[in-house]
C-alpha positions in Angstrom: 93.4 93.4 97.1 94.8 90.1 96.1 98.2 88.4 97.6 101.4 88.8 95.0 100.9 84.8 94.8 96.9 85.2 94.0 97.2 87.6 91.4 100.2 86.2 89.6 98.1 82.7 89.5 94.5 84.4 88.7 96.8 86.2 85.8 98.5 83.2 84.4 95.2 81.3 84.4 93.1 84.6 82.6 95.0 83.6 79.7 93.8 79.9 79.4 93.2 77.0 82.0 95.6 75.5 83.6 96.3 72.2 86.3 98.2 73.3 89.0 101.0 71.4 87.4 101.1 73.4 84.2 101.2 76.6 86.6 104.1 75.7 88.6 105.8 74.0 84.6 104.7 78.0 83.4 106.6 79.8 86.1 109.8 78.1 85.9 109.9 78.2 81.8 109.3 82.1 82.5 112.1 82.5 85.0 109.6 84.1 87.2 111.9 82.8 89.8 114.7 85.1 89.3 112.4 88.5 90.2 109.1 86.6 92.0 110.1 83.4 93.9 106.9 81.2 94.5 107.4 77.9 95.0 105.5 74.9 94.2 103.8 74.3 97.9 102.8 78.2 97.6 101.5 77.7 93.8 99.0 74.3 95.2 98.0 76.5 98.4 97.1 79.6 96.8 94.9 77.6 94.3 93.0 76.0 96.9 92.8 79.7 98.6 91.5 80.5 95.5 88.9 78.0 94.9 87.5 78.5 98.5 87.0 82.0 97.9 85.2 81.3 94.3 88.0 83.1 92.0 88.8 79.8 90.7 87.0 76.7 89.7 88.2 73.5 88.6 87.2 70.9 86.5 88.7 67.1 86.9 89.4 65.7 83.4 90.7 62.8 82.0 93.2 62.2 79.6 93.6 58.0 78.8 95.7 56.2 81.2 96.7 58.9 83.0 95.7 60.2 86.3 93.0 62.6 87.0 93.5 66.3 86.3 91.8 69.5 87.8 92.1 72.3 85.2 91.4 75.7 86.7 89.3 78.5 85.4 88.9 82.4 86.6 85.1 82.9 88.1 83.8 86.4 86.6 84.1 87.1 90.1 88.2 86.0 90.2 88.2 88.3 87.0 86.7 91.0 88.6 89.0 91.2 92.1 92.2 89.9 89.9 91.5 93.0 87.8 90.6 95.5 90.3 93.9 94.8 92.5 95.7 95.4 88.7 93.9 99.2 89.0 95.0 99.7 92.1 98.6 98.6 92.2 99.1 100.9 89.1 98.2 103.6 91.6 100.6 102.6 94.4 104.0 102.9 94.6 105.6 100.3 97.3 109.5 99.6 97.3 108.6 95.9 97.0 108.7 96.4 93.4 107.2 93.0 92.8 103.8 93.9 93.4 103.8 96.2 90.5 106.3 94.1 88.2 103.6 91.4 88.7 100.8 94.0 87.4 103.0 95.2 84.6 103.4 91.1 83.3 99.3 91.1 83.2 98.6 94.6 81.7 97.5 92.9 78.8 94.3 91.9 80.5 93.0 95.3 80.7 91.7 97.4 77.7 94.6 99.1 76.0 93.0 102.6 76.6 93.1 101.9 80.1 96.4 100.4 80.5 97.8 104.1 78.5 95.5 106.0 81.3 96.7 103.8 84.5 100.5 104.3 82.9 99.7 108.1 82.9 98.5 108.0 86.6 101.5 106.2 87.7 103.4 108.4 86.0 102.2 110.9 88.1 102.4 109.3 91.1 106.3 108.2 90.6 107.0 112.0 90.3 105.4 113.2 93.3 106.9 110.4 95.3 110.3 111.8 93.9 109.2 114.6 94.5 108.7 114.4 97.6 111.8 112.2 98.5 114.2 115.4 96.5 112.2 117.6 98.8 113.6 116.0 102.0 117.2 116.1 100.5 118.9 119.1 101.5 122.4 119.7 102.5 121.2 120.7 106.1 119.1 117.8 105.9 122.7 115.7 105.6 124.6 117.8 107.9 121.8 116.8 110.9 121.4 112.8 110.3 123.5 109.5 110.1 125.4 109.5 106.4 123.3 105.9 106.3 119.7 108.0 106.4 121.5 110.1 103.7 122.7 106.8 101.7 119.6 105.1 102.1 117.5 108.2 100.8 119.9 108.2 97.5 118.9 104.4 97.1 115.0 104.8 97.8 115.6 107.9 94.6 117.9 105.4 92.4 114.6 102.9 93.3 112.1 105.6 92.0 114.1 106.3 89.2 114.2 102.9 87.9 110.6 102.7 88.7 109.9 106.1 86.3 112.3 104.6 83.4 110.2 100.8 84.0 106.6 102.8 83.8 108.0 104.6 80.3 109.4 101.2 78.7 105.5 100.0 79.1 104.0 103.0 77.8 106.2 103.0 74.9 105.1 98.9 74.5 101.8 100.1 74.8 101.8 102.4 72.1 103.4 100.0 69.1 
């Protein structure tokens, strides 16, 4: 599975080639900043991460006068892991919720049957988790542990909440 940095790059760059300076221009005019920070040392690393591993591949071009430019492109094989660490972060539920905020900005590179299926699935696995979390709640369950354990457990619920309300609003896009 691909770093939060690698697969909100190999994403940007599905959608159309990019120089490393468009990338870093891309992020800020999206204000990816306010829920993902990634700054503009992490953007030139991860590309040459990247490129070493064969996800990416770039192409120096010249424009006139000015300087030399290397345009990235996604390798079938960058396609393939950027795609397959989509799948699977549909499936996971982590309270770092911008692994799967990053996933839900790229669910347009998968086949719209599949993103309605991997919305399902989630679905699924967002109710268990609360289920499981409302499971642990009890009222001798609060009586035995710090009232921060019992605070803490009502924020980890508001969290999958927000998570289940999230997963509808892209099922509902997906739909239109």
């Amino acid at each position: 599975m691909l770093s939060k940095s690698a697969t909100m790059l190999l994403g940007l760059i599905t959608h159309q080639p990019l120089n490393a300076y468009e990338i870093v221009k891309t992020l800020d005019y999206m204000n990816i900043k306010y829920w993902f920070n990634i700054g503009t040392s992490t953007v030139y690393a991860t590309i040459k991460t990247l490129e070493k591993k064969q996800y990416l591949v770039g192409e120096i071009q010249k424009d006139g006068n000015m300087p030399d430019k290397t345009v990235y492109s996604i390798t079938e094989q960058g396609k393939a892991v950027f795609l397959e660490t989509l799948r699977t972060s549909f499936l996971k539920f982590d309270y770092d919720t911008n692994i799967f905020s990053i996933t839900a900005f790229f669910l347009d590179c998968l086949p719209e049957k599949e993103q309605k299926t991997l919305l399902e699935q989630r679905m699924t696995v967002l109710q268990e988790y609360l289920a499981g979390i409302q499971k642990q709640h009890t009222e001798e369950w609060e009586k035995q542990v710090n009232p921060y354990h019992v605070a803490n457990l009502q924020r980890m619920t508001d969290i999958v909440l927000a998570e289940i309300s999230g997963t509808e609003r892209l099922f509902k896009a997906t739909t239109k």
